[in-house]
C-alpha positions in Angstrom: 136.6 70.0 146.5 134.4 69.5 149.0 130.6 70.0 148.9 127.3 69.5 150.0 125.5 68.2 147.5 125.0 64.7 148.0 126.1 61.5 145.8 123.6 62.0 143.1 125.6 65.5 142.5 128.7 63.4 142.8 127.1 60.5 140.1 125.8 63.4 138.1 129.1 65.4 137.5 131.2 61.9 137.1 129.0 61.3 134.0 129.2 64.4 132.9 132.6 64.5 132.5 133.1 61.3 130.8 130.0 61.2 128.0 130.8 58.8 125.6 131.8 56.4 128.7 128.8 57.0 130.6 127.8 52.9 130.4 131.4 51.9 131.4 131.2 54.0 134.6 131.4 52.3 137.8 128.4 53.8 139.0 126.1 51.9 136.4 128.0 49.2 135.8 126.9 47.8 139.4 123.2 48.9 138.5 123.3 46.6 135.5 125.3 43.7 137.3 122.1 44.3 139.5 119.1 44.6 137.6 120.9 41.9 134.9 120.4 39.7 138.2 117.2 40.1 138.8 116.2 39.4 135.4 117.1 35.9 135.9 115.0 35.0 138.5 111.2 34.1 137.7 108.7 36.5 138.8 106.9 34.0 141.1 110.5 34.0 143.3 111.2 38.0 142.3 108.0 39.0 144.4 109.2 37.0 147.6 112.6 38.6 147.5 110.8 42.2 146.7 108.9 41.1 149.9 112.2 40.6 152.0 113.2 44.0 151.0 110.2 45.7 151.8 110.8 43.9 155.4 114.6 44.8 155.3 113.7 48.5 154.5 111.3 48.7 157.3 113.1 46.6 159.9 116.0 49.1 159.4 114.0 51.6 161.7 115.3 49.8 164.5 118.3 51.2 164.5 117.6 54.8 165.2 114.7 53.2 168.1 117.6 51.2 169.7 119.8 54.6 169.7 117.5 57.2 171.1 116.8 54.3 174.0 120.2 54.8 175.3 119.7 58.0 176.9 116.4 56.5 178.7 118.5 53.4 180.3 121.3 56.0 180.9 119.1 58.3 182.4 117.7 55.1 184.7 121.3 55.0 185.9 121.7 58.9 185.9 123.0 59.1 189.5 125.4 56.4 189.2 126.4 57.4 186.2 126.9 61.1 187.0 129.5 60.5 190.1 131.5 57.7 188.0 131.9 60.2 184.8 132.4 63.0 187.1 134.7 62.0 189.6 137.3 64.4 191.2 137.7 66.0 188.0 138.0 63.0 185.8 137.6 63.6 181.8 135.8 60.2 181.6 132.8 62.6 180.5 134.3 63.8 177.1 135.5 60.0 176.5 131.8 59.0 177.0 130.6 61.9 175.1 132.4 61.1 172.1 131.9 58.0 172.0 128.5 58.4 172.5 127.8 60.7 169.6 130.5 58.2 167.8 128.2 55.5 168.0 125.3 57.8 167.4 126.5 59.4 163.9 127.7 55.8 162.6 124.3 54.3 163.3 122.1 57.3 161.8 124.4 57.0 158.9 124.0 53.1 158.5 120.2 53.7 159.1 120.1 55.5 156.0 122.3 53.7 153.7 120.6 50.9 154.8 116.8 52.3 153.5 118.8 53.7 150.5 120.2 50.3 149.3 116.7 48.6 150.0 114.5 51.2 147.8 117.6 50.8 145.6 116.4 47.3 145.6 113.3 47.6 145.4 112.6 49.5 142.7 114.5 47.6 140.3 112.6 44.7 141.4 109.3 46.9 141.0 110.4 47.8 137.5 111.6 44.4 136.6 107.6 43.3 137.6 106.3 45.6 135.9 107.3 45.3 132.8 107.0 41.1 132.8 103.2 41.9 133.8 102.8 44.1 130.7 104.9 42.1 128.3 102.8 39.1 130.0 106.0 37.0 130.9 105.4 35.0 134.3 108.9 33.3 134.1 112.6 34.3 134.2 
């Protein structure tokens, strides 16, 4: 069925159903395969990757920037544009117009799954230098 509750819903009513498998599911599994990672680099190396991501989380921005530019060069071309789209009664308009908002909805959603892997990231990377500092570990 479909709904509007997001993944975490999703995640939340997987685990549910399958209790006594809840470590085995797919959707931890890849958590652990990822943290377990992490682990195994030394902390000196762990803070310049947690760096990169912070740079990859914010560099992701670009994408919507780049997007809501292409009306303002459109609209620099707005004449030109406007008698090639609508030409003796051409439907070049709709084509444009889909794949216009096309483009737009595929890079809004990379946008975001983009900033959601990287805090995904992140975090782990956070916790993993976290805990090192209060165990007092500096290596791997």
């Amino acid at each position: 069925m479909f709904n509007l509750r997001g993944d975490a819903h999703k995640i939340y009513l997987h685990l549910r159903k399958t209790p006594h498998q809840i470590r085995e599911t797919k959707y931890l599994k890849e958590i652990e395969e990822i943290r377990t990672f992490y682990q195994s680099i030394e902390t000196d190396v762990l803070k310049l990757i947690h760096y990169r991501m912070i740079k990859e989380k914010n560099g992701s921005g670009m994408i919507p920037i780049f997007v809501t530019a292409i009306p303002w060069l459109l609209f620099l071309f707005s004449t030109h544009l406007e008698n090639f789209l609508f030409q003796d009664g051409s439907m070049l308009w709709l084509f444009f117009s889909l794949i216009y908002l096309l483009f737009l909805v595929i890079t809004v959603i990379l946008h975001f799954r983009e900033n959601a892997w990287a805090a995904f990231h992140i975090e782990i990377i956070q916790d993993i230098i976290k805990d090192r500092n209060e165990a007092g570990v500096t290596g791997g």
